[in-house]
Structures are given as structure tokens and as C-alpha cells.
N, CA, C and O of each residue as an XYZ file, in Angstrom:
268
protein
N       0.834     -1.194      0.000
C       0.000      0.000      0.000
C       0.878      1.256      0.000
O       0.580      2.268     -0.636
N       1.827      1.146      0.650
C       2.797      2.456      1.107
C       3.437      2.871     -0.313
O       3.589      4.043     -0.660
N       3.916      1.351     -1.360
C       4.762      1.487     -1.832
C       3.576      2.226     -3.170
O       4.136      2.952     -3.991
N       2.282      2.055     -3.310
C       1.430      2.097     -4.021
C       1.439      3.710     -4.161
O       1.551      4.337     -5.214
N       1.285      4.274     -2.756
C       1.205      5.568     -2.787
C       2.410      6.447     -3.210
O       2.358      7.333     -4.063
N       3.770      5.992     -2.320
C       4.269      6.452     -3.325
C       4.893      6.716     -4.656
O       5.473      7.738     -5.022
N       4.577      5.156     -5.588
C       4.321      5.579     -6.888
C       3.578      6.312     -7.306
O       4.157      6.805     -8.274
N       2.440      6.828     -7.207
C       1.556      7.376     -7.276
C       2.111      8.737     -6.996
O       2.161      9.222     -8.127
N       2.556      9.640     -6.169
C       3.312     10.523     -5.879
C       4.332     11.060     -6.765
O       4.588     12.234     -7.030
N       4.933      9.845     -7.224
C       5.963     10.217     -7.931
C       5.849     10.040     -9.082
O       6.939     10.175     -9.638
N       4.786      9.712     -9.980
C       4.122     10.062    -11.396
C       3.661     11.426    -10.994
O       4.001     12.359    -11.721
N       2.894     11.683     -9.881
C       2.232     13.326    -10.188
C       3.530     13.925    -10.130
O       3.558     14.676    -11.106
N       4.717     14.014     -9.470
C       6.177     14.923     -9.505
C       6.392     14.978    -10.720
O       6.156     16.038    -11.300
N       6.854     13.953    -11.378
C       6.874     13.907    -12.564
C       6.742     14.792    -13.390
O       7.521     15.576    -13.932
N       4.647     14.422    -13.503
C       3.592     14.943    -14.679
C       3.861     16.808    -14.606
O       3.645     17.554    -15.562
N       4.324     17.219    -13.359
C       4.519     18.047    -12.780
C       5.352     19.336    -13.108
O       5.139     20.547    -13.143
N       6.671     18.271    -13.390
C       7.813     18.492    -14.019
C       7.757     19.058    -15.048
O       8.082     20.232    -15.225
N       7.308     18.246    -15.923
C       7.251     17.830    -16.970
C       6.197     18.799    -17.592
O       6.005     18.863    -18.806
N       5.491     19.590    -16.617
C       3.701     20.836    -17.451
C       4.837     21.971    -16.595
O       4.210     23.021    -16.731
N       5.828     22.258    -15.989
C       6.774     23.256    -15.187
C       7.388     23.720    -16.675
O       7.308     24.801    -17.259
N       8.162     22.205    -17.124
C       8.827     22.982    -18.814
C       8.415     22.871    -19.555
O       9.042     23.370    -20.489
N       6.746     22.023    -20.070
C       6.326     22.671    -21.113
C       5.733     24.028    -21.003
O       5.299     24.539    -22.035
N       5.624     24.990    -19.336
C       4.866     26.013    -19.782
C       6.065     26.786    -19.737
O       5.626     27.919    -19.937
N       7.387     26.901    -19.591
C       8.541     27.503    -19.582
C       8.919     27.633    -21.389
O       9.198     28.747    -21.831
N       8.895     26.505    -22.257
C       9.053     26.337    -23.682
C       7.793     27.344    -23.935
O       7.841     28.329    -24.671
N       7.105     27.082    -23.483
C       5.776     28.026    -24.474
C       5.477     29.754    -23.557
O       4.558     30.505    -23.884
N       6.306     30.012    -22.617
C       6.310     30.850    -22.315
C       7.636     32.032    -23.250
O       7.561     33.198    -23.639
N       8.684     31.042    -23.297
C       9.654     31.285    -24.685
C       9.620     31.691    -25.441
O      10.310     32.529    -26.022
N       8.170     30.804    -25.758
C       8.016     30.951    -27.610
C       7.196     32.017    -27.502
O       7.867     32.915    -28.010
N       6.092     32.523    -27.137
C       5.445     33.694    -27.113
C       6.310     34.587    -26.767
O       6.212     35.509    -27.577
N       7.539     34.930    -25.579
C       8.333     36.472    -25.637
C       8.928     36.140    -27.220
O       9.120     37.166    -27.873
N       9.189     35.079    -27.801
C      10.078     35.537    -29.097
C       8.672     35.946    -30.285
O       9.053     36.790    -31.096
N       7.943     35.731    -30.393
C       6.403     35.772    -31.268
C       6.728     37.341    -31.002
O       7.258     38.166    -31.747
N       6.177     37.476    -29.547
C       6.191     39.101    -29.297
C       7.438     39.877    -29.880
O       7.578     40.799    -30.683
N       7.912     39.436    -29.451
C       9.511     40.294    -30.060
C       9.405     40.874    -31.479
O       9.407     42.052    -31.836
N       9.285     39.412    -32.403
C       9.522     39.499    -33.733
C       8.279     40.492    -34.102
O       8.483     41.294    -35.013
N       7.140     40.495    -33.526
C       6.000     41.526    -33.399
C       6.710     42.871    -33.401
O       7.081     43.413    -34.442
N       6.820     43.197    -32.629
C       7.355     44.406    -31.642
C       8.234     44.826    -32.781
O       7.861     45.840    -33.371
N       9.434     44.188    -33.246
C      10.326     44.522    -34.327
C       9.692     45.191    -35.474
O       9.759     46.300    -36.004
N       8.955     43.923    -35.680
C       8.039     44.485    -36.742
C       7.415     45.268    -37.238
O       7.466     45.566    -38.431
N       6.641     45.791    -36.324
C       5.324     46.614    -36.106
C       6.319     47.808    -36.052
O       6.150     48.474    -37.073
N       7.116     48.245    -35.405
C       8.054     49.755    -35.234
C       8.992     49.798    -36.494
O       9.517     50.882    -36.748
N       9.168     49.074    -37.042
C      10.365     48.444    -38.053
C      11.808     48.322    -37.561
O      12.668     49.163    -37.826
N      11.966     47.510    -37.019
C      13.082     48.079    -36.103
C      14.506     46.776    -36.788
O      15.733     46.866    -36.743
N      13.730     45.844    -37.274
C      14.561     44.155    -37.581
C      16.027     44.817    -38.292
O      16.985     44.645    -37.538
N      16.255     45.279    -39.127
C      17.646     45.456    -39.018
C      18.346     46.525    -38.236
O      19.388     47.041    -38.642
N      17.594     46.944    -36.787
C      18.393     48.240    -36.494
C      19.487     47.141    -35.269
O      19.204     46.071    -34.731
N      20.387     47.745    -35.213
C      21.365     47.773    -34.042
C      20.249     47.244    -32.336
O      19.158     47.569    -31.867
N      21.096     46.535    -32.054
C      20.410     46.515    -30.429
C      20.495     47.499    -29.503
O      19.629     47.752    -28.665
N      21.558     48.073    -29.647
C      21.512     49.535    -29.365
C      20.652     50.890    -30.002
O      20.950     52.021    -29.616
N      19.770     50.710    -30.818
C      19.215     51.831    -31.328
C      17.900     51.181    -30.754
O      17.373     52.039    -30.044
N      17.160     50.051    -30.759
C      16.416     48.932    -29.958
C      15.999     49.477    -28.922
O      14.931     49.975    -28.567
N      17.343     49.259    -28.321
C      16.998     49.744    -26.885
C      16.764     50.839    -26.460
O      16.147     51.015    -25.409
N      17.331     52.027    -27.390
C      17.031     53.532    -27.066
C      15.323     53.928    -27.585
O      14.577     54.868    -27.312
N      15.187     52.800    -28.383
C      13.902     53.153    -28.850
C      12.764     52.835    -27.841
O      11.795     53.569    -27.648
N      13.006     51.628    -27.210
C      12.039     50.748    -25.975
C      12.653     52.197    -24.596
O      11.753     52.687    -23.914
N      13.730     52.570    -24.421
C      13.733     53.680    -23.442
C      13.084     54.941    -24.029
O      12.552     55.644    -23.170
N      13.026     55.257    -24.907
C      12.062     56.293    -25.221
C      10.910     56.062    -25.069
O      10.171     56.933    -24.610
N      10.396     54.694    -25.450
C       8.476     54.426    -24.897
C       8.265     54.478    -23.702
O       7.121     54.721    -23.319
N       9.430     54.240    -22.673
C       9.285     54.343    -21.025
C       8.942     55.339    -21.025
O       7.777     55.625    -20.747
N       9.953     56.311    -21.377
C      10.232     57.711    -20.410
C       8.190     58.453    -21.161
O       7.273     58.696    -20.377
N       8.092     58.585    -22.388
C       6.866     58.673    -23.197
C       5.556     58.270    -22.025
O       4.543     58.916    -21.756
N       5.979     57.122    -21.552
C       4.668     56.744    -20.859
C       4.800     57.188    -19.157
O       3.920     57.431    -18.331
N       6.228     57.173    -19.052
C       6.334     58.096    -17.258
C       5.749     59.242    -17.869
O       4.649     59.368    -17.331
N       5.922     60.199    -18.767
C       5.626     61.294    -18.794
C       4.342     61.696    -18.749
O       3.944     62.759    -18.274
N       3.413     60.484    -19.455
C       1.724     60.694    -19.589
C       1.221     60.050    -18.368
O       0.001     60.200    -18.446
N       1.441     59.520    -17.463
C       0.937     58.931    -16.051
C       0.447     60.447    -15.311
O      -0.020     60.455    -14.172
């Protein structure tokens, strides 16, 4: 009985595990979806990561300013 339960235990750890990194993979894949969005939509795909980033700090400061 003991040993029953904890098989039982240790399939749910498992199943557990195992829905921990599939929602980690699909949490992944949507920031990169978004990204390639985000690129997109501003046109940004061949700029520098540095011009990127000055551009995403300009939408900050844009939206501190309208609060």
C-alpha cells in the first residue's frame, strides 16, 4: 500500500515536471512571437540593439511622462 502511494506521488512529480517545462518552452516561444512583433510593427529588424533599446527607453520615459 505504502509502496502504491508512493508511486503514485511520484508520477504526479513527474507529470509536474514535466507541465513546469512545457509552460517555460511556451512561455519562450510567445516572448520571441512578441519580439519578432514588436520589431516588426516599429520596423526596427535590421536596427542595431543599441538603437532597440534607445527606442524601448524612449516608450518608457513617453509613458512616465503621460501617467
Amino acid at each position: 500500500m505504502q509502496q502504491n502511494v508512493e508511486s503514485k506521488i511520484s508520477a504526479i512529480d513527474a507529470q509536474i515536471q514535466k507541465l513546469q517545462e512545457k509552460k517555460k518552452r511556451e512561455i519562450n516561444k510567445l516572448q520571441k512571437n512578441v519580439g519578432k512583433k514588436f520589431l516588426s510593427t516599429f520596423n526596427l529588424e535590421d536596427k542595431p540593439i543599441s538603437e532597440i533599446n534607445a527606442f524601448i527607453d524612449n516608450l518608457k520615459y513617453d509613458k512616465e511622462n503621460h501617467e
